[in-house]
N, C-alpha and C positions, 0 to 999 in steps of 0.2 A: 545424477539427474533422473526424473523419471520416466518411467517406460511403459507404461500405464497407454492400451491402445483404447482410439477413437470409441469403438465399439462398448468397450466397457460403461459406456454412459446413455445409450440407447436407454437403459430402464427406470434413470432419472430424467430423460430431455423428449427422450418419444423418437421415433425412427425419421419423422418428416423435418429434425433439427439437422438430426448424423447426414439423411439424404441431402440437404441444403448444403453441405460444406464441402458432401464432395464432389457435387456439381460445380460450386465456386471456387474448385483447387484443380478440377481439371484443365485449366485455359491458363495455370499456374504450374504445373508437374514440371518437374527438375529445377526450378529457379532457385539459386543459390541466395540464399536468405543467412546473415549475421548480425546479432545482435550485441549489442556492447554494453556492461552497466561497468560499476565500480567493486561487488562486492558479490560471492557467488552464498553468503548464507548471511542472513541477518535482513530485516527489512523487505516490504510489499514485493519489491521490484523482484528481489531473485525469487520469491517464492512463485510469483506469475510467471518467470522464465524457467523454473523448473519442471512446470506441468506445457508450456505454451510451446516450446523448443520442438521436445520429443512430438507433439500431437501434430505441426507440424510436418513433422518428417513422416508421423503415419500416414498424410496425406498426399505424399511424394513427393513434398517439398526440401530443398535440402540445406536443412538450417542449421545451425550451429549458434553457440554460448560464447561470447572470448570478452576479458575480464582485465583491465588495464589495473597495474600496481604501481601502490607510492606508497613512501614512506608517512614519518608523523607531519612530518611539515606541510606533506603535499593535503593531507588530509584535515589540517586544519583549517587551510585555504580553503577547500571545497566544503566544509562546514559554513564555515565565513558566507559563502557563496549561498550557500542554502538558507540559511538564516537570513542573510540581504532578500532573497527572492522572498522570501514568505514576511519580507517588511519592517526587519528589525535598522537599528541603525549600524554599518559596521563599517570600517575603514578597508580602502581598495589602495594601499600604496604600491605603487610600482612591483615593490619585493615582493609584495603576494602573486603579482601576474606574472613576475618573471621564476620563480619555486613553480604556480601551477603549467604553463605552458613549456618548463624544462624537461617537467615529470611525465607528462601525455609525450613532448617530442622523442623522451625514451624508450614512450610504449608504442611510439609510430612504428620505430625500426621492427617489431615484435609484427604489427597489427598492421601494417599497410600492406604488407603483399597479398594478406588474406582479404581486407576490404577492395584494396582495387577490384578483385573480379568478381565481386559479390554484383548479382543482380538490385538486392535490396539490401542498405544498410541502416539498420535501427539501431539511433544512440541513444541510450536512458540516462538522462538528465544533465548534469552539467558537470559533473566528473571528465564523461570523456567528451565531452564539445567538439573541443579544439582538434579532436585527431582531423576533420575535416579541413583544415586549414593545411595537414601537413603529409596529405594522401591525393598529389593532385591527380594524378593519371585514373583516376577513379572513372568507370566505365556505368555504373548504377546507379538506381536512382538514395537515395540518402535522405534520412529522415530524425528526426528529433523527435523524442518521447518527456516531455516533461509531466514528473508525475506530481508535483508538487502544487502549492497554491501562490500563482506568482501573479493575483490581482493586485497584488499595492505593493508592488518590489521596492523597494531600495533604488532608486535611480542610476546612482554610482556603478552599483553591482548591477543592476540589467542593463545601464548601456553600452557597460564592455562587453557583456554577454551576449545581446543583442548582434552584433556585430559579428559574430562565430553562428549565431543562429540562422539569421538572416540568408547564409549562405546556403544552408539548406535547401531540399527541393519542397518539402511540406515539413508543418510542425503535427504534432498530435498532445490534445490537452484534456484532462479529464472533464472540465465540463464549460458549458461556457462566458463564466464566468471569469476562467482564467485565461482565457485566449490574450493574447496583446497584439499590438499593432506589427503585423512584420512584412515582408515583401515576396512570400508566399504562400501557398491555402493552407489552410490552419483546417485540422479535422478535430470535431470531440469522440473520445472513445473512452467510456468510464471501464473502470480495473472489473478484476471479478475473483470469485476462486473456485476451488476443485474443489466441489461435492463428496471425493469419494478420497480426498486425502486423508491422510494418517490425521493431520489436523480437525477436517470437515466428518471422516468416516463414522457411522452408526457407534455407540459403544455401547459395551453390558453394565451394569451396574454397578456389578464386581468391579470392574474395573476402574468406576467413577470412585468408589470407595474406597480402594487403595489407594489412589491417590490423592484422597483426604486426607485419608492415613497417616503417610508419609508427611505431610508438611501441619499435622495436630490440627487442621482445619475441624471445626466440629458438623457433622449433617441436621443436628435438632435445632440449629438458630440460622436464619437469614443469610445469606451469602451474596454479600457484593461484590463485584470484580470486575478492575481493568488489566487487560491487557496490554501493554505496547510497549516499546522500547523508554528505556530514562532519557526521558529528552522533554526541555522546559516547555516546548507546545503543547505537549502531551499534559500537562498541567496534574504531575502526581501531586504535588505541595498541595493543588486548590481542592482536587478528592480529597484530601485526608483531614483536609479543614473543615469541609461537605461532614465527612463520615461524624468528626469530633464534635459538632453541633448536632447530627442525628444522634447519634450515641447518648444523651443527655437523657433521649424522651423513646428508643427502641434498641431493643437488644438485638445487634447483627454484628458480622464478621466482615473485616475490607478486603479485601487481594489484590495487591499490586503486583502483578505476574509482567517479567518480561525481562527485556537484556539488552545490549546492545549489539552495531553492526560493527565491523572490520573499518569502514570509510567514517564514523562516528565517534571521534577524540572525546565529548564530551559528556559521554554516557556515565560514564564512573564518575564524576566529579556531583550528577545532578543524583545519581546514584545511593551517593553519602549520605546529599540533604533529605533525603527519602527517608532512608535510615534513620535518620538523626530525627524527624520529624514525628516518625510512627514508634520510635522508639521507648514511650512513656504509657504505649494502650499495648496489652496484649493479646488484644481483638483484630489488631492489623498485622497480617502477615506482607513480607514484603518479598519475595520470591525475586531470586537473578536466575535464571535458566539460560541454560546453554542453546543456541541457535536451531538445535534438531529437537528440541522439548514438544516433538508436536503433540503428542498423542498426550502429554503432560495437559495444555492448554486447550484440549482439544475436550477432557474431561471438568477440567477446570471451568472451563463455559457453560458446557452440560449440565454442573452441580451447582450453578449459580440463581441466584435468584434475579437477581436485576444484572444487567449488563452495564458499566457505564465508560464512557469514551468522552471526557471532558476537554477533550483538545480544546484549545485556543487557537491554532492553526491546523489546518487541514488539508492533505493534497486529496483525498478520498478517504480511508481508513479501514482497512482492510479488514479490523479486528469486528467492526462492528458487521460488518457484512457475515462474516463468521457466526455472530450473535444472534445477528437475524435467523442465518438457516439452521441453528440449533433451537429456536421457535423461544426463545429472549426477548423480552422488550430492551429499549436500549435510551438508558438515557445520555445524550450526546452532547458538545459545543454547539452553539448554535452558528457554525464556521463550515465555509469549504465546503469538500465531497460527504459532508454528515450528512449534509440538508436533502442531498439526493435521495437518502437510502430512509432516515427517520422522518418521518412523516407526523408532525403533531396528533398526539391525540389519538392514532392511529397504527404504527407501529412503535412510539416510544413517544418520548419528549424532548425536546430542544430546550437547552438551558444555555442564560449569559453567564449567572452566578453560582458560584456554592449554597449560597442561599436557594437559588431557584431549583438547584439538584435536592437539594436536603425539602422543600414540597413537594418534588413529582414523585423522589423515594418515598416518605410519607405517603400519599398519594396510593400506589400502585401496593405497599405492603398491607395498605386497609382496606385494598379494593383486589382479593386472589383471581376475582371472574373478570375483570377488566384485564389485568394481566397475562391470565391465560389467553386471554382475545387478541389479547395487541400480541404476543407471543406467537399466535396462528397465523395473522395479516403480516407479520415480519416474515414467517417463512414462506409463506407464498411469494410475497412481493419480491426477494431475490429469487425466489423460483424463475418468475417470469424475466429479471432485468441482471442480476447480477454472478449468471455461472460461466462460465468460459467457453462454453459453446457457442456463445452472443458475442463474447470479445473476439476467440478465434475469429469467427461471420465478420464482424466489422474487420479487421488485419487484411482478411484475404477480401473484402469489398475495396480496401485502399488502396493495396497490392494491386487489383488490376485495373481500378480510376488510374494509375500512375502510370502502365501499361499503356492505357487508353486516350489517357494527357486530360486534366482538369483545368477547370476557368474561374470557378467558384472559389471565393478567398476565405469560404467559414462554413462547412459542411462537417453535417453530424450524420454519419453512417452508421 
């Protein structure tokens, strides 16, 4: 986990940020803060709890990481799950509910003595739901983090879902668009990242260059790259079809960089088709990188030319926010938490089709002073809305509306 103190970010955020948070953690010092996801590397969620935990604790809060385990079964289930929230069609029989709530009731006996005395408990997404259900002596207040896009769920799968959520004291959703009906205040809190990660941090050259190096990438032609785990939202198949129709009428290089997570069964299967797809151009590199690859991807972004994030589904996306503060244009789905961050026209372009990616690439490769402009207004614009000084600020503005008792059923802090 990292250990990266508060202070260290004064010379990216300005001293009247650092002051702001520890005025709003003082009326918070000692409160016992735990957070729960599914998986402690792979995926937005733990990279934001690897920097969010510790910064925390510098502020004398005393929080902790705990991380509930299942096998493949349990984990196909919670795919399943994921997939119904973000809209697909998928089957909720009995056996799936009784595999997922066997698997969490194992990790109760693990996790509930630590949750009952927690003052605040923050569950991320729908892996560990249910530990709520089976921690009743619980003395704090409890909260749900959905980071996903669960505007047109699957009915089946949210209304068993619902039902576990509901029980909640609030929910937290990235924007609000995904909020749903429930029968407590729903807060928006969009994600963010650390500036000054191995991922985010300044690089030399040298550095961007070996790592060219290494995977025969060439620096004299065009550099496209997405980032994100093999996963069919992520829409690698419809990039490379994008790239195959550019490739016709410009010479540039694709990069599909990424991997998958621990709670994510179907990463290697979408993995293949990737493979299998790119396998006939030798201009597309398809990169599997292991979960700590930051400073890999961190370069890899750096040496890019365009940024692209084609999702078809969206809970936010982390990668492109990455993109932005490496001063990238970003051409993105026009889905979910994209819309927040790309701005048409402005810091990148919003695309439905491969076709629409393959004219704004066009586009921005005939246009270098356009690029370099949307490249500037990308970095400023997470300047202002998207570092973790802003998330911390909102956490600990929730933190003590909960303290304080709320009325409002849809606030954005």
């Amino acid at each position: 986990m990292g250990g990266r103190s508060l202070a260290a970010y004064e010379k990216v955020v300005g001293p009247v940020a650092i002051s702001q948070l520890t005025q709003l953690a003082r009326d918070l010092a000692g409160a016992r803060i735990v957070h729960v996801n599914s998986t402690r590397q792979g995926g937005g969620v733990a990279e934001i709890l690897d920097w969010l935990v510790p910064l925390m604790c510098d502020l004398g809060l005393d929080a902790s990481w705990e991380v509930i385990h299942g096998n493949q079964p349990f984990f196909n289930v919670t795919k399943s799950f994921h997939n119904g929230l973000q809209g697909m069609a998928v089957p909720l029989p009995q056996s799936k509910i009784d595999i997922y709530e066997s698997t969490v009731a194992e990790n109760a006996e693990r996790l509930c003595p630590i949750l009952t005395e927690a003052d605040f408990v923050i569950i991320h997404d729908p892996q560990p739901a249910f530990l709520l259900n089976l921690c009743p002596e619980r003395k704090g207040h409890w909260i749900w983090r959905g980071h996903i896009d669960v505007s047109h769920p699957n009915r089946k799968v949210w209304n068993y879902l619902r039902k576990i959520i509901n029980g909640y004291d609030v929910s937290i959703f990235s924007m609000p668009d995904f909020a749903q009906r429930l029968n407590h205040p729903q807060f928006i809190i969009a994600p963010s990242i650390d500036p000054l990660s191995e991922k985010n941090r300044e690089m030399s050259q040298q550095e961007i260059d070996r790592v060219l190096a290494r995977f025969g990438i060439s620096k004299d032609l065009p550099i496209l790259t997405q980032i994100s785990r093999f996963d069919r939202f992520k829409d690698p198949l419809g990039v490379i079809q994008a790239f195959k129709m550019l490739n016709s009428s410009v010479d540039a290089q694709l990069v599909l960089a990424g991997g998958t997570a621990t709670d994510d069964p179907e990463g290697e299967a979408i993995l293949e088709e990737v493979q299998e797809a790119a396998s006939d151009d030798d201009r597309i590199f398809v990169l599997m990188l292991p979960p700590d690859s930051h400073s890999t991807i961190n370069a890899l972004q750096r040496a890019s030319t365009i940024i692209i994030q084609k999702s078809l589904q969206e809970g936010f996306g982390l990668t492109v926010t990455e993109a932005m503060w490496k001063s990238k244009p970003v051409i993105g789905g026009n889905v979910g938490g994209i819309r927040l961050q790309v701005h048409n026209h402005h810091t990148g372009y919003l695309v439905d089709t491969p076709e629409g990616a393959v004219l704004r690439i066009r586009e921005l490769l005939r246009h270098p002073d356009k690029m370099a402009l949307m490249g500037e207004n990308a970095h400023e614009f997470v300047k202002q809305n998207f570092l973790l000084t802003r998330h911390l600020r909102e956490y600990l503005t929730l933190m003590l509306g909960l303290r304080r008792g709320l009325e409002h059923h849809l606030v954005a802090v």
